[in-house]
Each structure stands twice: as C-alpha cells, then as structure tokens.
KOLDOSE-870165 format. One line per 8 residues: number of its first residue (from 1); their letters; for each residue x, y, z of N, C-alpha, C. Coordinates in steps of 0.1 Angstrom, whole numbers. Layout:
# KOLDOSE-870165
NUM) a) X:Y:Z:X:Y:Z:X:Y:Z; ... .
//
This chain:
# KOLDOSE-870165
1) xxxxxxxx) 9:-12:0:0:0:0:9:12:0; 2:20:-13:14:34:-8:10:44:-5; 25:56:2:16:60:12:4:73:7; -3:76:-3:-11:78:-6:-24:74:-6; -23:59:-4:-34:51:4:-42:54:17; -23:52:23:-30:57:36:-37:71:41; -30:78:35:-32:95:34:-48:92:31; -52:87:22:-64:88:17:-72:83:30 .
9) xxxxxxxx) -71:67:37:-77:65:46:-77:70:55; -68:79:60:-70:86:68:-79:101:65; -82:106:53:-91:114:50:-101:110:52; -107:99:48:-119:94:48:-120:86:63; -117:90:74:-119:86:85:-111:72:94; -105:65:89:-102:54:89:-94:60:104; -103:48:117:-92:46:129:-76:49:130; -69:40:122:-57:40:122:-55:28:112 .
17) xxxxxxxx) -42:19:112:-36:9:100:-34:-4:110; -33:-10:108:-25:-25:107:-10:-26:103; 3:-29:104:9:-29:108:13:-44:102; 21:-52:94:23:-61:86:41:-61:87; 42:-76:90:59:-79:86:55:-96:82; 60:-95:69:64:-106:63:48:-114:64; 40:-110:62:23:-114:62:18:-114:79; 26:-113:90:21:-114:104:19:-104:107 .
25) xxxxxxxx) 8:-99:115:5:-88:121:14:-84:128; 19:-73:131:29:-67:142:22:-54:154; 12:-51:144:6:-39:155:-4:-38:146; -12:-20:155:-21:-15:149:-15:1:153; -16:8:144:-14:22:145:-21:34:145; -27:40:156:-35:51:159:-35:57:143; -46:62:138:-48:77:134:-39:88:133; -42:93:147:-36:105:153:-23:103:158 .
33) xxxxxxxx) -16:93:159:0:88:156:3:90:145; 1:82:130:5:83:120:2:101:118; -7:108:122:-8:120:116:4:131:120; 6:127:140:14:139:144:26:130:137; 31:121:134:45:115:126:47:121:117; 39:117:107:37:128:97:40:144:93; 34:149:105:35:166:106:52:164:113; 55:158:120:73:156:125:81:158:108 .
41) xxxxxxxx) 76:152:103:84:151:87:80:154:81; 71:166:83:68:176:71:57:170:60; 54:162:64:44:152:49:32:159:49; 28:162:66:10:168:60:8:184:67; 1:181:68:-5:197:74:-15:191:84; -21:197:90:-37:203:96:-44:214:93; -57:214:90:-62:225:85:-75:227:100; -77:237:96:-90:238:113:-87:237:122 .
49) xxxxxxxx) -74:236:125:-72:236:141:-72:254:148; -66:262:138:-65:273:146:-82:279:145; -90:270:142:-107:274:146:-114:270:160; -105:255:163:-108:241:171:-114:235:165; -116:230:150:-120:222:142:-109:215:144; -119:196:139:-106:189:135:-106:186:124; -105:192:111:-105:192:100:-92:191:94; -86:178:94:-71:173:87:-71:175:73 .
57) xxxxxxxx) -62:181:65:-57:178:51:-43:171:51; -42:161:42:-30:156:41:-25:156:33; -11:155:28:-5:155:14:4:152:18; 13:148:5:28:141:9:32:135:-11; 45:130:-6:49:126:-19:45:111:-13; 39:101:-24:40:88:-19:52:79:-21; 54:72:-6:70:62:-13:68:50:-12; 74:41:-22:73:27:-20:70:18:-5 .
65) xxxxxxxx) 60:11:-2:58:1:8:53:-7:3; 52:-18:8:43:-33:10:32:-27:1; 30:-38:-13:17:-34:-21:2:-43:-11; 9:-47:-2:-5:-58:-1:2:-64:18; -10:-64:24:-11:-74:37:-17:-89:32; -15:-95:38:-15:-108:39:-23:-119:54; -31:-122:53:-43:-121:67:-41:-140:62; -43:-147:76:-43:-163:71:-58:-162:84 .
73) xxxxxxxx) -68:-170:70:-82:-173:81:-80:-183:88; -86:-178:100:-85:-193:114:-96:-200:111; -106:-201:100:-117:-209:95:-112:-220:87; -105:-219:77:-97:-225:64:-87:-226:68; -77:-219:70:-62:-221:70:-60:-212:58; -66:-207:49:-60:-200:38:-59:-187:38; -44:-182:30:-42:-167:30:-44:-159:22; -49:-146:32:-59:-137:18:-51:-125:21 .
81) xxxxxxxx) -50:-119:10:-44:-104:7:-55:-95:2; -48:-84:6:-59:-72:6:-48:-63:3; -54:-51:-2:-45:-40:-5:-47:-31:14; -63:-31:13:-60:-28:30:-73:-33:38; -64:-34:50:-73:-44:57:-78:-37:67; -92:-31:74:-96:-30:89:-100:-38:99; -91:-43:107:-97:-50:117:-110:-46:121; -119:-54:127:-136:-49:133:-144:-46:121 .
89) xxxxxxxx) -138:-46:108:-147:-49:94:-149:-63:89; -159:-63:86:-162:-76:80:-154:-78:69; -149:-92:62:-137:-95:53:-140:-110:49; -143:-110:34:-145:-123:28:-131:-129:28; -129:-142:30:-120:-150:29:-123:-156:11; -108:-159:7:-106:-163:-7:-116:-174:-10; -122:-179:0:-126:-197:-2:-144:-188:2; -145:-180:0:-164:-177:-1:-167:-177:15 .
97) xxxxxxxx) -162:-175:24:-168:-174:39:-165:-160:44; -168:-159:55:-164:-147:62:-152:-150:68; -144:-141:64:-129:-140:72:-128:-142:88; -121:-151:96:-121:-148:108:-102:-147:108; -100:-137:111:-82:-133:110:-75:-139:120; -62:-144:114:-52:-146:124:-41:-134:128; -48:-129:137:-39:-118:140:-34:-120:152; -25:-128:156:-18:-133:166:-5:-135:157 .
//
C-alpha cells in the first residue's frame, strides 16, 4: 500500500492501520499517531485547528511500501491479501466465507 493510500484513509476517517511484517501482524497504529509523525516530517498539514475544528488535510509525496497485507483465516487455513485491511470490518476469505483473521 502506498503511502497515498494511507493519506487517503485517513481522510476518509479510517481509525488508524495495521501494521504487517512478512504477512504477520505486528501492530495497529493510531490515526492520530500516524498523523502527528507525519506533521514531525513535514508530509502533512492540519487544517481547522487554529478554529478548534478537527479538519485534517494531508499531502505528501507517496514512497514505495508493502503493495498488499496478507491475513491467514482461522476458519480455512488460507491466506488472503488485501490491498487494505480493517480490523472490526467484515472481510470475505478467498474460499467464499467470512474471514475470521489470524492476528496473533
């Protein structure tokens, strides 16, 4: 996913990310983490704060990462890729069921 992905889900509300090494989950990352990181390296802005709006704009150049997460269902055993994944969203598994994630 690049990071214009994320920029994007984070415009459109998105909690925070998932967090992927080598297809295993490693974490989950706040929203409002990735955003003040961000503003540390200059990538985005905030817009509306000096109103007390929380009205974020983000921009950035995008750089190469991971095109795809990798999720293995605890129903099947099989592994499904996603360009992005939210935990506490519903998620079809490759084999026609509902995804139940191995995020351990």
């Amino acid at each position: 996913m690049a990071l214009d992905h994320v920029v994007a889900m984070l415009n459109n509300g998105s909690p925070g990310v998932v967090v992927a090494d080598g297809g295993r989950v490693v974490g989950v990352v706040d929203a409002d983490v990735l955003i003040d990181a961000m503003l540390l390296r200059g990538r985005v802005r905030r817009s509306g704060e000096q109103d007390g709006g929380s009205d974020v704009t983000l921009f950035g150049r995008a750089e190469p990462v991971r095109p795809y997460v990798s999720i293995r269902c605890l129903t099947c055993g099989a592994t499904n890729t996603f360009d992005v994944y939210l935990p506490g969203r519903d998620a079809e598994c490759r084999n026609a069921h509902r995804l139940l994630p191995d995020l351990g």
